[in-house]
Residue frames relative to the residue before (quaternion, step in Angstrom):
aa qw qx qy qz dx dy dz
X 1.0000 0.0000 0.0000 0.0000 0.00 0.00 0.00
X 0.1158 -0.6508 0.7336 0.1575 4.00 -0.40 1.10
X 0.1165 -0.6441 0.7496 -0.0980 2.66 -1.87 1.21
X 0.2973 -0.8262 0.4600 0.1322 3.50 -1.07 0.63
X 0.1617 0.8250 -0.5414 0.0096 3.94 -0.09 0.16
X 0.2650 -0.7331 0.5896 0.2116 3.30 -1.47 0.02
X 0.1038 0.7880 -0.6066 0.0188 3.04 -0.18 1.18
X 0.8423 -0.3537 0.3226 0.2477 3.57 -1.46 0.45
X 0.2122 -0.8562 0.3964 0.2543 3.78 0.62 1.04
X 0.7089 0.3869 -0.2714 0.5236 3.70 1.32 -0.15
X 0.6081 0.4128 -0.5055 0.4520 3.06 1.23 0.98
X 0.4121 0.7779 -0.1974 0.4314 3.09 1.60 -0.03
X 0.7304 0.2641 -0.0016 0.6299 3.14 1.07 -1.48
X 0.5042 0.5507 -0.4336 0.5044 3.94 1.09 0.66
X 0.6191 0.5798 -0.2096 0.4865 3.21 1.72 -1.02
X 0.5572 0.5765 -0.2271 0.5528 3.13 1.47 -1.29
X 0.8047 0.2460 -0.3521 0.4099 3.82 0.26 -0.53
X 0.7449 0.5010 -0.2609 0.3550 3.45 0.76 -1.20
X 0.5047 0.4575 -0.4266 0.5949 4.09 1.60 0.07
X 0.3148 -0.6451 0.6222 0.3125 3.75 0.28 -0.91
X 0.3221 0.8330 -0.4009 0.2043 3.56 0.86 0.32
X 0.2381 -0.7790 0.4580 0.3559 3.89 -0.08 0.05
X 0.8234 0.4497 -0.1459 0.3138 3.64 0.85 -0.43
X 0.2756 -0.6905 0.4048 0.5323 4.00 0.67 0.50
X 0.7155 0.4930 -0.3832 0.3134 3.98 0.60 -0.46
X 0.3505 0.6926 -0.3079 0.5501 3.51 1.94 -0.04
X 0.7575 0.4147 -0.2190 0.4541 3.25 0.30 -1.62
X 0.6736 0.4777 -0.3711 0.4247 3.88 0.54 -1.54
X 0.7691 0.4669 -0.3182 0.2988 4.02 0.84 -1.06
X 0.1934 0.8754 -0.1999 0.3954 2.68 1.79 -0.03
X 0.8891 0.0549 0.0540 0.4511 2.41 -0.09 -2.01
X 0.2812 0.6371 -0.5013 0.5135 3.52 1.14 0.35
X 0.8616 0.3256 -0.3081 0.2382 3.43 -0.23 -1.53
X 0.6761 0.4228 -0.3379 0.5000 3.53 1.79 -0.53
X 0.4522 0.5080 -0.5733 0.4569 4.02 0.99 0.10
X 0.7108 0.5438 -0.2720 0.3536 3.84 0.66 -0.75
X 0.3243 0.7290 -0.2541 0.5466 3.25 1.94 -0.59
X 0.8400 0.3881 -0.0256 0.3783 3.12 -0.69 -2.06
X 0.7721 0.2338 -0.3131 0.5012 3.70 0.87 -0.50
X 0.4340 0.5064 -0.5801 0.4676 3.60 0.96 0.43
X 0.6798 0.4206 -0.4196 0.4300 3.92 0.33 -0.76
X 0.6570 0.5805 -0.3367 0.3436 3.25 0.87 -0.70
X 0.4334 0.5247 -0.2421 0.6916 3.41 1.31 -0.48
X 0.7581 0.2587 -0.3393 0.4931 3.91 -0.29 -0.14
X 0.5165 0.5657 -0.4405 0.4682 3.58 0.75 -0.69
X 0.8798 0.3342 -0.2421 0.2358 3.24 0.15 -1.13
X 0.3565 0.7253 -0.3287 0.4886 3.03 1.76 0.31
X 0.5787 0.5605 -0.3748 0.4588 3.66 1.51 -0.46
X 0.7958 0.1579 -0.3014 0.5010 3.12 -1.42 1.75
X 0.5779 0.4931 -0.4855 0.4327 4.05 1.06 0.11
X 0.6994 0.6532 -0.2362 0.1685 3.19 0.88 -1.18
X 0.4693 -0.7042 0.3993 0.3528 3.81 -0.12 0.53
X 0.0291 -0.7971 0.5778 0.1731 3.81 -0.48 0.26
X 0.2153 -0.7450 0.6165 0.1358 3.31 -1.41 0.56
X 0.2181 -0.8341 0.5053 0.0376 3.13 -0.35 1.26
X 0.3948 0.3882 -0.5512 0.6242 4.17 1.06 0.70
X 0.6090 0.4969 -0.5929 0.1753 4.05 0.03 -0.19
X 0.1244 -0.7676 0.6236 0.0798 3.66 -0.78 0.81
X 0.4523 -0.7335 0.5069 -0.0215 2.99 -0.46 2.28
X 0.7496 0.3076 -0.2406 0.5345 3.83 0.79 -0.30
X 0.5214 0.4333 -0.5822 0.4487 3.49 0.52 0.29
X 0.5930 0.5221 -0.3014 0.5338 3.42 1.08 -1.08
X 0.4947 0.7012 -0.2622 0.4414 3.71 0.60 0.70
X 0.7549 0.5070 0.0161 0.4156 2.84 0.95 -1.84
X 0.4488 -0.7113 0.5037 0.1973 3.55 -0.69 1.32
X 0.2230 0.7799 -0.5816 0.0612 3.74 0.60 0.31
């Protein structure tokens, strides 16, 4: 799917240096794929302290090649 945008040639070429990428479409998927990254953890983070624990689970039996 070509798509056009305008993004900021000196933000463009910051991307270009600080990914090490060779291509400005390299760099943008790039950075798409780690902004997409960072807000999936972010989403789990906030899941810290909601989550019920069960403390009879035994994590090593669940292990075990029986």
């Amino acid at each position: 799917m070509a798509t056009n945008l305008s993004i900021d040639p000196k933000l463009i070429e910051r991307a270009l240096e600080v990914s090490g990428e060779r291509t400005k479409k390299a760099a943008v998927t790039k950075a798409l794929e780690e902004f997409i990254a960072r807000r999936r953890q972010k989403r789990l983070l906030e899941l810290m302290g909601k989550l019920e624990w069960d403390t009879s689970f035994d994590y090593k039996a669940e292990r075990s090649r029986q």
